[in-house]
N, C-alpha and C positions, 0 to 999 in steps of 0.2 A: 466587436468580435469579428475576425476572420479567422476563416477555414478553407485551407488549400490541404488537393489529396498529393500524396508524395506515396510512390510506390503500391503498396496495397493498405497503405495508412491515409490517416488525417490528420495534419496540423492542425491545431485550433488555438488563436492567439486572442488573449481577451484583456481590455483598455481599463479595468477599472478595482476596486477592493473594499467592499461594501466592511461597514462596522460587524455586519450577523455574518450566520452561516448560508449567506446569498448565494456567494461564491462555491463553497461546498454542495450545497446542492443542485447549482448547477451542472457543474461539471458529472458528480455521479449522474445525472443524466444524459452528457455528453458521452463517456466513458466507461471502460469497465476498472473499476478502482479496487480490486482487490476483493470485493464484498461476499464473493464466496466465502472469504477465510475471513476478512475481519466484520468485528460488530464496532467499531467504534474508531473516529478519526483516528491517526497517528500522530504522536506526540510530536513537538517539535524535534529535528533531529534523524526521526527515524524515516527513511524512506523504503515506499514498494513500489514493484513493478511486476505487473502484472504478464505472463508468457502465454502466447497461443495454445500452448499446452493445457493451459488451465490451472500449471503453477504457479506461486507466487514469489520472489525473491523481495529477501526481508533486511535490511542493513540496518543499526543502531550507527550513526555517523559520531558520534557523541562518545566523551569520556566516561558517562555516569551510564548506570544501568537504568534500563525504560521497559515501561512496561506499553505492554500489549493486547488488546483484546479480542480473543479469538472467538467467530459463530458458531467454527463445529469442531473436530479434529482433527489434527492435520499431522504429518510426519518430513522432519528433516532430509530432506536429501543426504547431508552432507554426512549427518551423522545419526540417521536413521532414528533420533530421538521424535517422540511421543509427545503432542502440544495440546492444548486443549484451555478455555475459558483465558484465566488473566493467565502472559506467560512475561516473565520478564528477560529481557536483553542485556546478555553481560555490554561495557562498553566494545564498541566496533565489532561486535558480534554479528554473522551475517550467518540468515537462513533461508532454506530452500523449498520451501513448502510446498507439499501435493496430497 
């Protein structure tokens, strides 16, 4: 693993990809991965990013609809829609969560 700070961030580059969730809990200890909003990895496909704000931006990169598992409730930015427990993702559906 290296870690170089870059602006008011961290890189953190890591050499290896264990068969468990090594790797996964590593990192949620390196980082903040979204854990206010989600209870449950993301599927392959879907990626977040996590904003200083405390929001979270959510993209389904994938054709097929995915599901999602939310810890509490949350609301769309975009379209002011209401989330809460399993939510699923139309394909390339992207959300704003706060």
């Amino acid at each position: 693993m290296t870690q170089k700070k870059l602006g008011r961030g961290v890189v953190v580059k890591l050499g290896f990809w264990p068969g468990d969730e090594s790797l996964l809990r590593l990192i949620r200890q390196l980082i903040s991965d979204g854990g206010e909003f989600l209870s449950a990895p993301l599927p392959a496909g879907v990626l977040a990013v996590p904003h200083s704000d405390h929001s979270l931006f959510i993209i389904n990169t994938t054709g097929k609809q995915m599901a999602i598992e939310l810890s509490r409730a949350a609301a769309d930015r975009f379209s002011d829609t209401k989330l809460s427990g399993r939510s699923l993702l139309r394909p390339f559906q992207v959300l704003w969560l706060e």
